[in-house]
N, C-alpha and C positions, 0 to 999 in steps of 0.2 A: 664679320668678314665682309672685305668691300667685295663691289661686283667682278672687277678683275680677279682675286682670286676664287671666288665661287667656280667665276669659268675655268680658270688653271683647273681648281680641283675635280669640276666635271670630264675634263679632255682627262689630266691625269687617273681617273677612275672609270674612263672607257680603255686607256690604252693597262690598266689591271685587268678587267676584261677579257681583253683580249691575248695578253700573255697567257691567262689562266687557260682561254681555250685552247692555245697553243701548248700551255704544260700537260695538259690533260690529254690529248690529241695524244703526244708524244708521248707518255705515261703507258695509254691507252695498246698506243703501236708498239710499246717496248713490249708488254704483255702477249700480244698476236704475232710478231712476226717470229719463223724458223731460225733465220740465221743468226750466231751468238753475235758477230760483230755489229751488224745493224741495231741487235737490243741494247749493246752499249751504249752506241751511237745515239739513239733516239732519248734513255736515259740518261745519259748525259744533259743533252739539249735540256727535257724537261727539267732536268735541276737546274739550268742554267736559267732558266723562261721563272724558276718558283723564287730564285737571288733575286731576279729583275723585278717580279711581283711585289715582295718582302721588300724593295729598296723602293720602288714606285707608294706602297701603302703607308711607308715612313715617312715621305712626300706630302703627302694628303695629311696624315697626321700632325704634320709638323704646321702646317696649313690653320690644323684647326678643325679639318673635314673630316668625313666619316667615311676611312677606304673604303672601296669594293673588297668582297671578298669570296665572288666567286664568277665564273664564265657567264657571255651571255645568253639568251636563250634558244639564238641562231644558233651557237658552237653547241650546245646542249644538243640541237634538234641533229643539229650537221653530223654530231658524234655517236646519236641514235642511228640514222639512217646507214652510216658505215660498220655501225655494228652487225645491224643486218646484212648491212651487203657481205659480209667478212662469213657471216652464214652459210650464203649461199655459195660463197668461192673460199672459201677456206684454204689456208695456205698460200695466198695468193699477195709475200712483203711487198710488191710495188704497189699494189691497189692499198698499205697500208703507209709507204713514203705518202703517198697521192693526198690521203688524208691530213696527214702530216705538212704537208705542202703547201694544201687549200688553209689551215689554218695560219701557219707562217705569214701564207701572203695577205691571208684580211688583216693581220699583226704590222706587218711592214703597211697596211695601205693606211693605219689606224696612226703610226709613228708620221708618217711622213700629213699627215692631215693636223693633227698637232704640233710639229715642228715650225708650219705654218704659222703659228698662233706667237702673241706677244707672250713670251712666259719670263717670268723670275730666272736672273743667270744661273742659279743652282740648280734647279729643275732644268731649262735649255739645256745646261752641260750634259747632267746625268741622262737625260731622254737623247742628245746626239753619240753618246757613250754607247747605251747599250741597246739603239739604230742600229748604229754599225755591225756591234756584235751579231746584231738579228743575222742582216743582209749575210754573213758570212755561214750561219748558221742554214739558213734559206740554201743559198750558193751549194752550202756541202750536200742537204738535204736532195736539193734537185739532181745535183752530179748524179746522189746512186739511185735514180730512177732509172729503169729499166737493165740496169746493171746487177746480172749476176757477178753476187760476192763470197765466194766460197775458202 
């Protein structure tokens, strides 16, 4: 494997990464929060963030590399501490969008720092493919913040 793809598949197995912390966040929230529409909602998302995972590890394999195949130890810690927090305020879905949120945006800050990069046009395509999807997903995400949905 030349050096240029070593780098593809390091960028492509940070931005697995960070979808997983994203799916898992999401997973997470679908589990805690009250309202039925928001647990779709966030279920959803996280089977959307586990397609992009699955499609991104195909990626790397295809490469030659050895996917990632689970979050990093930021989103692990980040996922710890709002479990706690989730403790102490219980019942509380916007402090559970918020988590959901924070992981989203290290996901988009992770896409958009890769997109940078010289990549293979099939890799480009699929990482500006499912970018976009993020930002939309982010977008809905942010909207029901502080929005009672009953």
């Amino acid at each position: 494997m030349g050096d240029n793809q070593q780098q593809t598949v390091l960028a492509l197995n940070q931005l697995i990464e960070a979808g997983k912390d994203s799916e898992l966040a999401c997973m997470s929230g679908a589990a805690e929060v009250r309202d039925a529409q928001l647990r779709d909602i966030l279920a959803t998302t996280a089977e959307t963030y586990r397609a992009s995972v699955q499609e991104l590890q195909s990626l790397v394999s295809a490469m030659g590399g050895q996917p990632a195949d689970r979050g990093s130890m930021n989103g692990t810690l980040f996922r710890g501490w709002m479990a706690f927090r989730h403790m102490l305020q219980p019942n509380n879905d916007d402090a559970v969008l918020g988590m959901c949120e924070h992981e989203e945006d290290a996901a988009r800050r992770e896409y958009q720092s890769v997109l940078m990069k010289t990549l293979p046009p099939d890799a480009s395509a699929t990482l500006q493919r499912q970018y976009e999807a993020l930002k939309r997903q982010h977008e809905r995400i942010h909207a029901m913040r502080g929005m009672q949905i009953h």
